[in-house]
C-alpha positions as CSV (number, residue, x, y, z in Angstrom):
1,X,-29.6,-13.2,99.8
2,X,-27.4,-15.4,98.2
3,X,-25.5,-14.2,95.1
4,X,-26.8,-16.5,92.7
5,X,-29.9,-14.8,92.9
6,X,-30.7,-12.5,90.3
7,X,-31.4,-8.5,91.3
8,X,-34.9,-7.6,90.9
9,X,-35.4,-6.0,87.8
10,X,-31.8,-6.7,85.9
11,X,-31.7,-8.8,83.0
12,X,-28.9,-11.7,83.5
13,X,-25.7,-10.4,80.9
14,X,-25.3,-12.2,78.3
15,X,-21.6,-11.1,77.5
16,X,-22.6,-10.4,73.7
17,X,-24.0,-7.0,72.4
18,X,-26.0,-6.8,69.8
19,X,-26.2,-3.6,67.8
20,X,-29.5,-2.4,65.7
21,X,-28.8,0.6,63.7
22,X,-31.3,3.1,62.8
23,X,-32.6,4.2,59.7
24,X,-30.1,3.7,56.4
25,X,-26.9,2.9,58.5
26,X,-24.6,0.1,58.5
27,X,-22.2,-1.4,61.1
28,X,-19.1,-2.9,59.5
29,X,-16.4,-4.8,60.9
30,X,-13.0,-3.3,59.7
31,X,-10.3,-6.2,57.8
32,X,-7.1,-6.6,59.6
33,X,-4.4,-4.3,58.6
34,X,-1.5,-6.3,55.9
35,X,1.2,-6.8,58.9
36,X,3.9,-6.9,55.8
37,X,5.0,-5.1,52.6
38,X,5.0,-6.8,49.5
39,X,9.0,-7.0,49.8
40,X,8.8,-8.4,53.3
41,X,9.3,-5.5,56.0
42,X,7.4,-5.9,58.9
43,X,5.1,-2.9,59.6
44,X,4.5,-1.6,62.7
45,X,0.7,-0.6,63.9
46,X,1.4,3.2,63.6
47,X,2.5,2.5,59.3
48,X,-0.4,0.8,58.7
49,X,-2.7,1.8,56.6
50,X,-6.8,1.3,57.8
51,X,-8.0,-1.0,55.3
52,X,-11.3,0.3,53.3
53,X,-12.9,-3.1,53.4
54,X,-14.7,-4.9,55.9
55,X,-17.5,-7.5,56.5
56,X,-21.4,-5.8,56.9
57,X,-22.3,-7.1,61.0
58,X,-25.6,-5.3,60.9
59,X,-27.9,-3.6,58.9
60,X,-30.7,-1.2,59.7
61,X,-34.2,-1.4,58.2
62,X,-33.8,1.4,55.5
63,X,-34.3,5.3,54.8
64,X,-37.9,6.2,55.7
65,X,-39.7,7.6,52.3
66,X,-41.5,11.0,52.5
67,X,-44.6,8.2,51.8
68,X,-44.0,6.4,55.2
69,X,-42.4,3.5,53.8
70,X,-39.1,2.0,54.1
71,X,-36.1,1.9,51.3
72,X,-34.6,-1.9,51.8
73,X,-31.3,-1.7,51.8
74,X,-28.7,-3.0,49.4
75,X,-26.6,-4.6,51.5
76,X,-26.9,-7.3,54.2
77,X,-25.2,-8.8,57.2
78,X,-22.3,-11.0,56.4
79,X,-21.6,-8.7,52.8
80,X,-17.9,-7.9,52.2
81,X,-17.9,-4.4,51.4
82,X,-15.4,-1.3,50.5
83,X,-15.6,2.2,51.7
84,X,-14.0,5.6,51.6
85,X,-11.3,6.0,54.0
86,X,-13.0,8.5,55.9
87,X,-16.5,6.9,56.3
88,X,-18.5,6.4,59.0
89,X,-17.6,7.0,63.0
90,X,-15.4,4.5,64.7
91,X,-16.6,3.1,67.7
92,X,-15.3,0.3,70.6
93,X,-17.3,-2.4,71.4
94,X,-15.2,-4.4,74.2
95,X,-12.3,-5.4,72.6
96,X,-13.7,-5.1,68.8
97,X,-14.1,-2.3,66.7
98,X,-16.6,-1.2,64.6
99,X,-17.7,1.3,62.2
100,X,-20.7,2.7,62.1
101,X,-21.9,4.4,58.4
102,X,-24.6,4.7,56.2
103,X,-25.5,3.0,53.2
104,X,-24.5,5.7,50.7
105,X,-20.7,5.7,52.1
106,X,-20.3,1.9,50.6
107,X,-18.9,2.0,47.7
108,X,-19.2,-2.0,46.3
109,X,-19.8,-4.7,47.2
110,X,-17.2,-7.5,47.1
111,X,-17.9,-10.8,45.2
């Protein structure tokens, strides 16, 4: 068996993940960090502060209604949003990381 062929059963990788939240959650890619103050002093990783913004990646299809139906959401994927500080649960996806909240921790909106 060579090792181009494909086990039985496996689905070839594709190298990218996709993630679906559930229900009224949101995953939100994190902005980079301000490497500098405003006077010029170069910050090191442990003085930064986590930014509170970040662009919506994925969306999921809304809370389910005591009626069976599905609240749409308010944002959608590619929506720069801010949040609380302390929303949502951080997670690693390879080298990226995400957050993971729902909708009600967003806060705006950015235009």
């Amino acid at each position: 068996m060579s090792s181009a062929t494909a086990v039985k059963g496996k689905k070839p990788s594709s190298g990218k993940l996709r993630l679906q939240p559930l229900g009224d959650r949101v995953v939100i890619e994190r902005e980079e960090a301000e490497e500098r103050t405003a006077g010029g002093i170069v910050l090191p990783d442990s003085a930064k502060n986590k930014p509170s913004r970040g662009k919506v990646v994925s969306v999921g299809e809304g809370r389910l209604l005591d009626n069976g139906q599905r609240n749409q959401l308010q944002v959608k994927v590619g929506d720069r949003v801010l949040f609380s500080s302390y929303a949502g649960e951080q997670f690693k996806v390879g080298d990226q990381e995400l957050l993971l909240m729902r909708e009600d921790d967003i806060l705006a909106v950015l235009e």
